[in-house]
Z-matrix of the N, CA and C atoms (Angstrom, degrees):
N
C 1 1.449
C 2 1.523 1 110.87
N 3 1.493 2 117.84 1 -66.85
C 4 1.538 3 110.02 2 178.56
C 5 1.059 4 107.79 3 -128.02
N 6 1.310 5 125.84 4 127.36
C 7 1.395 6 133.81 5 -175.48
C 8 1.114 7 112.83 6 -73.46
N 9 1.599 8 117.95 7 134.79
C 10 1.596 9 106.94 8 138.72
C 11 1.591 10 81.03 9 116.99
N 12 1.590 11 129.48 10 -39.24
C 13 1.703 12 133.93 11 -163.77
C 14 1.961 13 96.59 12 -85.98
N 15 1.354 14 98.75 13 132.74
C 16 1.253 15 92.52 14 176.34
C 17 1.858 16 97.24 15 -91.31
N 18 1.506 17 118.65 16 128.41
C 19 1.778 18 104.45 17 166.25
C 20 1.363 19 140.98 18 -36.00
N 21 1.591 20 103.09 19 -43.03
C 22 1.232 21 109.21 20 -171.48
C 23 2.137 22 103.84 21 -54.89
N 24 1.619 23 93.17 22 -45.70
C 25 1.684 24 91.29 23 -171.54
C 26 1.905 25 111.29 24 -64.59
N 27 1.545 26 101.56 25 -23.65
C 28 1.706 27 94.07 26 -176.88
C 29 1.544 28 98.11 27 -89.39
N 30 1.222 29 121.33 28 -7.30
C 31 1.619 30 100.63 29 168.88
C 32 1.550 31 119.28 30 -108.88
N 33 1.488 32 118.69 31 18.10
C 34 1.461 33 102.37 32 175.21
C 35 1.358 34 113.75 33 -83.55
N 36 1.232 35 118.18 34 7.55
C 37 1.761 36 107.91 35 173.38
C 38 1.682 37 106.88 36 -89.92
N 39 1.337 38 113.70 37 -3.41
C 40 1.432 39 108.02 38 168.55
C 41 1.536 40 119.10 39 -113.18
N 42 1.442 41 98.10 40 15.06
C 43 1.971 42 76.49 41 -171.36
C 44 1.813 43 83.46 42 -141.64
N 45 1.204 44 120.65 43 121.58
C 46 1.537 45 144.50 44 -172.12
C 47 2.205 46 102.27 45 -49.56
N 48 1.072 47 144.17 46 126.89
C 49 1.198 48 135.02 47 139.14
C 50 1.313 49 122.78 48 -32.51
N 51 1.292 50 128.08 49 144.13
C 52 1.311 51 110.45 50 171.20
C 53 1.873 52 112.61 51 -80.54
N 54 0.714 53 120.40 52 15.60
C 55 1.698 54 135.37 53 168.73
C 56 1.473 55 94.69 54 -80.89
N 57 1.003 56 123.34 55 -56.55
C 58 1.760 57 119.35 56 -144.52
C 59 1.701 58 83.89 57 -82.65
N 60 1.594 59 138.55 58 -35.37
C 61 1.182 60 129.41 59 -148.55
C 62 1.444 61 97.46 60 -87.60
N 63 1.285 62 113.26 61 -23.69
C 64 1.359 63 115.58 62 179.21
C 65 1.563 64 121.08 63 -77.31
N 66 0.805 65 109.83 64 -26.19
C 67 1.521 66 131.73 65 -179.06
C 68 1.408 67 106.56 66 -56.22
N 69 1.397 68 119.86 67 -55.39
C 70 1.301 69 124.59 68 -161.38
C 71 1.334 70 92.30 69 -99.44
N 72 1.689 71 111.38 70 145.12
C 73 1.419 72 120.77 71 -162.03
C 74 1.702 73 77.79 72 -100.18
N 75 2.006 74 119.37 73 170.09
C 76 0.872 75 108.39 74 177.60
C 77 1.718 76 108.19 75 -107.68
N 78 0.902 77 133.82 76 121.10
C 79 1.429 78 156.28 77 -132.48
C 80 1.919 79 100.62 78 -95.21
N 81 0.999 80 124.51 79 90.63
C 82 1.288 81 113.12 80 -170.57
C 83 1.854 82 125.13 81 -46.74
N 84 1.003 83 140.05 82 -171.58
C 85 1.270 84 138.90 83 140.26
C 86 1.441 85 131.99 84 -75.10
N 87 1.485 86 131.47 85 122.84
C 88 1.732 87 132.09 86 -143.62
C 89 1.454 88 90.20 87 -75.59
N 90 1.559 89 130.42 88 -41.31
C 91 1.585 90 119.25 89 177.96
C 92 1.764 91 120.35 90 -67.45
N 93 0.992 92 98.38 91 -3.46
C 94 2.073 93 106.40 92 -178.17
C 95 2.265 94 92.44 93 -88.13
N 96 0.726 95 70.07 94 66.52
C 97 2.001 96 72.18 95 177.32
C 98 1.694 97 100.01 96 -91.79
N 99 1.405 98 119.70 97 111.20
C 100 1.287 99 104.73 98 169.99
C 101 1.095 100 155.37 99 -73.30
N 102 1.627 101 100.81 100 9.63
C 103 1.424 102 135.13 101 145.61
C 104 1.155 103 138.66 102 -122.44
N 105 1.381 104 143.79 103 97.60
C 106 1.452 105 143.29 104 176.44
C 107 1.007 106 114.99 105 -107.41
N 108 1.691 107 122.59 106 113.40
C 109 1.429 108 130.76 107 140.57
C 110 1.428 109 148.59 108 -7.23
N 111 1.094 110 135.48 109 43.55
C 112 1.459 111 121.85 110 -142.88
C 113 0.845 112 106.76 111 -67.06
N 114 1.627 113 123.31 112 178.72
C 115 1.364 114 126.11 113 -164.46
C 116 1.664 115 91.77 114 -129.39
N 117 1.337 116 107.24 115 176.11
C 118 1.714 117 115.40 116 -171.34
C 119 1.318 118 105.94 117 -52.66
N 120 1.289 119 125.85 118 -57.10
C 121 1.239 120 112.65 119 -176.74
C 122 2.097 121 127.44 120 -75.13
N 123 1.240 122 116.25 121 -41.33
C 124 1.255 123 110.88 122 120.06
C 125 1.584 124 139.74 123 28.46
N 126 1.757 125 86.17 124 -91.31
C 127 1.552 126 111.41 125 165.08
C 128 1.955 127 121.58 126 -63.82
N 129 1.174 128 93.74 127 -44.18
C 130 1.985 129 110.27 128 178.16
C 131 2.096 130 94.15 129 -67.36
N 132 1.029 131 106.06 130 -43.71
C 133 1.698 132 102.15 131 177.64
C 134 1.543 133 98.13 132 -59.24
N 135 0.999 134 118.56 133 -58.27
C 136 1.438 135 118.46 134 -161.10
C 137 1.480 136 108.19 135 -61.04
N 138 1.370 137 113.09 136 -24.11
C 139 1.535 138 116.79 137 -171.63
C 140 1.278 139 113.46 138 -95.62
N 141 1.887 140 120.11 139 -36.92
C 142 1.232 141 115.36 140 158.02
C 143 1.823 142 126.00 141 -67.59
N 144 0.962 143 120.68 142 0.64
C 145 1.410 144 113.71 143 177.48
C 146 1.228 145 128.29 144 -99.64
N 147 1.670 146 88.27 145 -20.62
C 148 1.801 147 107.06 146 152.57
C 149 2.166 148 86.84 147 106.51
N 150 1.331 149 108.64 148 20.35
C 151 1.854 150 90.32 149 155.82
C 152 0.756 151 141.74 150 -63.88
N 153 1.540 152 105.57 151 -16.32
C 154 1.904 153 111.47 152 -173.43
C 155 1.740 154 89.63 153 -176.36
N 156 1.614 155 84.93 154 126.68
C 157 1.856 156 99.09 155 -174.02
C 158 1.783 157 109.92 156 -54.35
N 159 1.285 158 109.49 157 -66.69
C 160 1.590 159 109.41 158 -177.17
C 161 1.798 160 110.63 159 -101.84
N 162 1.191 161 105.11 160 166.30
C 163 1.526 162 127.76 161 -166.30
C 164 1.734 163 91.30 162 -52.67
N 165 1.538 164 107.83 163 -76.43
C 166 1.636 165 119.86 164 163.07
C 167 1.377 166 119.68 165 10.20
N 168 1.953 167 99.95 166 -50.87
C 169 1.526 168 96.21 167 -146.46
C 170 1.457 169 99.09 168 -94.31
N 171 1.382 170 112.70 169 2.50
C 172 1.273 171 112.51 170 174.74
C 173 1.534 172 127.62 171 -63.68
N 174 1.315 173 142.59 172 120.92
C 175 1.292 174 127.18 173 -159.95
C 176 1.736 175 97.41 174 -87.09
N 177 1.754 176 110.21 175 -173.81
C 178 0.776 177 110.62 176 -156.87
C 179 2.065 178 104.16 177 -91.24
N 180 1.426 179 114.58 178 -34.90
C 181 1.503 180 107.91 179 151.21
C 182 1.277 181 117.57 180 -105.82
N 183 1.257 182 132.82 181 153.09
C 184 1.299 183 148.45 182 172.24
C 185 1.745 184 111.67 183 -112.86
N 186 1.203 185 114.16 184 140.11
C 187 1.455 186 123.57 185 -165.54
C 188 1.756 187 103.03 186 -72.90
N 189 1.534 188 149.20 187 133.58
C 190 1.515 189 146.83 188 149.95
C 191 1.574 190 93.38 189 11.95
N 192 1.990 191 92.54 190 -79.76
C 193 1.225 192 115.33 191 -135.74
C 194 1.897 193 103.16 192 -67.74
N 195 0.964 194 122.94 193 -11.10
C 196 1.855 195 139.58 194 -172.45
C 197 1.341 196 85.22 195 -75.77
N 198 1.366 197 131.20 196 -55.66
C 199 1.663 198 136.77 197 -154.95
C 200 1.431 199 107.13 198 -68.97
N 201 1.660 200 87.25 199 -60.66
C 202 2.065 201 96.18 200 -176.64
C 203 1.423 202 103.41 201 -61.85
N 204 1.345 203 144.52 202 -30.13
C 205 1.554 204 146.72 203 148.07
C 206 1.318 205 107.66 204 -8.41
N 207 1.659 206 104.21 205 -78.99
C 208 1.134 207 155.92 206 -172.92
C 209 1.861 208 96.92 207 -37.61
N 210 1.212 209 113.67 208 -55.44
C 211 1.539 210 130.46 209 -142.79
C 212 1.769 211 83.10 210 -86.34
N 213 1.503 212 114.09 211 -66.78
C 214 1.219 213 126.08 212 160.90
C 215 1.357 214 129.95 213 -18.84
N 216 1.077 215 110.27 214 -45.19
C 217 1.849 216 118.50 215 178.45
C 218 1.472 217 102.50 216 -78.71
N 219 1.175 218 124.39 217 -41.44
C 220 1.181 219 129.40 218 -166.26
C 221 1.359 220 126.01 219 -75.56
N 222 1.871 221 105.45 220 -26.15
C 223 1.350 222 130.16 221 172.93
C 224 1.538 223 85.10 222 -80.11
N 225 1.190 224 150.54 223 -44.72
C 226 1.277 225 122.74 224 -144.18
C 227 1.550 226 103.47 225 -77.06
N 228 1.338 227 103.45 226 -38.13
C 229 1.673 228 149.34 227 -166.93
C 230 1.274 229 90.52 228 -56.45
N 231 1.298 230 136.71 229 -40.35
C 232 1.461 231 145.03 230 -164.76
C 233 1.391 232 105.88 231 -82.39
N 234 1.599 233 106.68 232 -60.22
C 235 1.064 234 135.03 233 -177.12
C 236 2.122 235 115.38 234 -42.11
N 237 1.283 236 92.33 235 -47.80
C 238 1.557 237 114.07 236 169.12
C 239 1.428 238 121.05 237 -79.28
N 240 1.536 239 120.16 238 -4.32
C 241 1.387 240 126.86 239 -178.41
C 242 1.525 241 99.29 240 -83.46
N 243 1.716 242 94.53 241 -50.24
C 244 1.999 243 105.56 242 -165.94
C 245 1.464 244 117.75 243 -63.43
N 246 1.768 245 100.98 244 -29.55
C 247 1.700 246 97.49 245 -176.18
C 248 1.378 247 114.36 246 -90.07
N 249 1.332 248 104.28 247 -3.31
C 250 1.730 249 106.06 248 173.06
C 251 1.666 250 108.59 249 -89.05
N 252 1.598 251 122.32 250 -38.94
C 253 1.472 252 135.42 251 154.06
C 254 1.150 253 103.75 252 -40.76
N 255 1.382 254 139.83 253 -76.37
C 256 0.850 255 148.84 254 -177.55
C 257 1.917 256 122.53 255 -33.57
N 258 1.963 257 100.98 256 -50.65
C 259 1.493 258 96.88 257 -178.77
C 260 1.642 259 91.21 258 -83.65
N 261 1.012 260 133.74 259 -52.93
C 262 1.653 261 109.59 260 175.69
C 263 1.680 262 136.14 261 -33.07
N 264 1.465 263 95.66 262 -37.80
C 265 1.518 264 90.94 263 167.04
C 266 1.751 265 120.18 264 -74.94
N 267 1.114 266 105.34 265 -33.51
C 268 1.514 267 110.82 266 157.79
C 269 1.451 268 132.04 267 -28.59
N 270 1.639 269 87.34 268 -58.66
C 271 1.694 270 97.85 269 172.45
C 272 0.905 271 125.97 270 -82.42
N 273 1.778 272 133.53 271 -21.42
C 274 0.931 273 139.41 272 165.34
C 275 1.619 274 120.53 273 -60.55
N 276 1.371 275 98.20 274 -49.18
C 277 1.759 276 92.61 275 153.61
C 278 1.090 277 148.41 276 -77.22
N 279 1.670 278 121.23 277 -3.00
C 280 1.524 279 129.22 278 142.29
C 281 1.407 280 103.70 279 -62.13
N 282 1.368 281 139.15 280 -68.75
C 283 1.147 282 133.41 281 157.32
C 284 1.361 283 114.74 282 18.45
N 285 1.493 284 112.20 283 -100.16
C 286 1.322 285 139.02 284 -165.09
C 287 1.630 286 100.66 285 -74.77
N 288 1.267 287 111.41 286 -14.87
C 289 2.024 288 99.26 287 168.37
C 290 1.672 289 96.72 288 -87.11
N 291 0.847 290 121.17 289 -32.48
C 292 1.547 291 120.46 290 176.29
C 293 1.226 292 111.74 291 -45.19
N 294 1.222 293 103.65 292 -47.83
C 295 1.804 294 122.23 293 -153.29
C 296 1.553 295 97.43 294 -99.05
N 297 1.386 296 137.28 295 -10.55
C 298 1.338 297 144.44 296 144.86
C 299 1.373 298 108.02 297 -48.45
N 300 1.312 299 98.84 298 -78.40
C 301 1.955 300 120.90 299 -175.35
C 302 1.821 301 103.09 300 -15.73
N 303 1.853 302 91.80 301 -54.52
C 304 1.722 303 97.37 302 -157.96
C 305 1.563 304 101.56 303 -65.66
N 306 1.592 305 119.65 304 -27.36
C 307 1.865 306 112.64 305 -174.68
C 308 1.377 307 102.01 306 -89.85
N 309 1.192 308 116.22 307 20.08
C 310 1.390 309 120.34 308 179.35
C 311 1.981 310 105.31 309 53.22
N 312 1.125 311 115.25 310 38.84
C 313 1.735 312 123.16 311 175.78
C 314 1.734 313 102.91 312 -88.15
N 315 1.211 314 97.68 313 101.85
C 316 2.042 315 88.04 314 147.00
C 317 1.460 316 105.71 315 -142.16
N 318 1.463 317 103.74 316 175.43
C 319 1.319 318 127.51 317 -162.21
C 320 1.965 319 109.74 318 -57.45
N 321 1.765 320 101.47 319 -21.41
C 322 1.289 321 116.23 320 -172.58
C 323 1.622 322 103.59 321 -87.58
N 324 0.784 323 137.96 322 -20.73
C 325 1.460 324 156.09 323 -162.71
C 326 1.565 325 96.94 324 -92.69
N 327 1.350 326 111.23 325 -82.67
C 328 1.772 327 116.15 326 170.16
C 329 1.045 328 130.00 327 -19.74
N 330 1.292 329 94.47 328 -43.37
C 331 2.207 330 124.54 329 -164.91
C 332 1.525 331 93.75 330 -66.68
N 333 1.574 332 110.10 331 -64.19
C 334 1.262 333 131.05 332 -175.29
C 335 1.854 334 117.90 333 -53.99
N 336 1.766 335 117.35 334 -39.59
C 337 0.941 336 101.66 335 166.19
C 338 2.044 337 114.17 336 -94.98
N 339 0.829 338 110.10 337 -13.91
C 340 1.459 339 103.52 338 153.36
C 341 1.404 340 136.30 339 -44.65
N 342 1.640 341 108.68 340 -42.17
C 343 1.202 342 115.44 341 170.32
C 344 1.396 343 119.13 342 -79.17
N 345 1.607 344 109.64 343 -24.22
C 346 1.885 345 110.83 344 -176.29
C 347 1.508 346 86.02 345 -87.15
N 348 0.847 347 167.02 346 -16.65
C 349 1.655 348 154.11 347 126.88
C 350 1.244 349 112.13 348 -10.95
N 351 1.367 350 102.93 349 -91.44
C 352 1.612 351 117.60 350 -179.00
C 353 1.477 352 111.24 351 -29.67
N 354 1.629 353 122.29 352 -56.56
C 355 1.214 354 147.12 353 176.45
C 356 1.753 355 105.19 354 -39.36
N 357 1.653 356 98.90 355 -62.57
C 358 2.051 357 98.79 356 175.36
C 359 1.371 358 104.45 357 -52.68
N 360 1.042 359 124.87 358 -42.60
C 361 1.644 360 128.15 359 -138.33
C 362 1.795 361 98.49 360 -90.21
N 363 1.219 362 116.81 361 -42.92
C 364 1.384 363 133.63 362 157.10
C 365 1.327 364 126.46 363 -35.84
N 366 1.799 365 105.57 364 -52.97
C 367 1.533 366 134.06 365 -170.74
C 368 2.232 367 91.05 366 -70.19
N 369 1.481 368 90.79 367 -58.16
C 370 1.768 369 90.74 368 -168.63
C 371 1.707 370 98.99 369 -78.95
N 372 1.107 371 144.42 370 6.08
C 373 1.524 372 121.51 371 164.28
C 374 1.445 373 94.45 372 -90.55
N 375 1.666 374 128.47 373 -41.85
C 376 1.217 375 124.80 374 171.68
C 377 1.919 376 120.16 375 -39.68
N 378 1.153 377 116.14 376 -41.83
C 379 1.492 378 129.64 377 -167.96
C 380 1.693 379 95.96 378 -97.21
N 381 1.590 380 115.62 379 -17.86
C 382 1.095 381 75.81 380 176.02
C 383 1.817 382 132.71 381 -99.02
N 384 1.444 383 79.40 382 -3.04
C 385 1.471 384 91.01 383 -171.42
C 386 1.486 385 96.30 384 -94.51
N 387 1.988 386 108.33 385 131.98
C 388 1.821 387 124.82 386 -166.13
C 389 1.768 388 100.23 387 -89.01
């Protein structure tokens, strides 16, 4: 490919010495704490997601990664509450359009006697004032 360049010298700016790798200690991540405190609420995550049956059994630190678990189940947990809320209200409002249909009620009907309302009520402030 290129004459004349030995590789080793055009690739030491990409590949570390083992001097330099040693040098640098490896520096953990500041959220990996191998103890965290939880706080009350925290604690109610940990108990609704099912980590530990009673309050008691909770120890005194809990690991990041146990919590964000924790946070996770609970989002999913949430997540599965709304789309089941969600198809119930659905049906509940086919339901009740069903149950419209049969008194013969729609929104076009209403409109229509709303306006022949307005229309009397219009007609007698008109007549009543001489």
């Amino acid at each position: 490919m290129t004459k004349g360049v030995d590789l080793k010298i055009s690739r030491r700016l990409c590949i570390k010495s083992p001097e330099e790798s040693q040098l640098k200690p490896k520096s953990r991540s500041p959220l990996r704490v191998p103890g965290h405190k939880p706080t009350d609420w925290e604690k109610r995550f940990l108990l609704w997601a099912g980590h530990f049956k009673k309050p008691e059994d909770i120890p005194e630190t809990v690991s990041i990664e146990t919590i964000r678990a924790a946070k996770t189940t609970l989002r999913v947990k949430f997540s599965y509450v709304m789309i089941a809320l969600t198809i119930v209200g659905c049906i509940a409002m086919v339901i009740r359009g069903k149950q419209a249909v049969k008194k013969h009620e729609s929104l076009a009907s209403i409109n229509l006697e709303k306006k022949a309302q307005w229309r009397d009520e219009g007609a007698q402030s008109v007549s009543a004032k001489p």
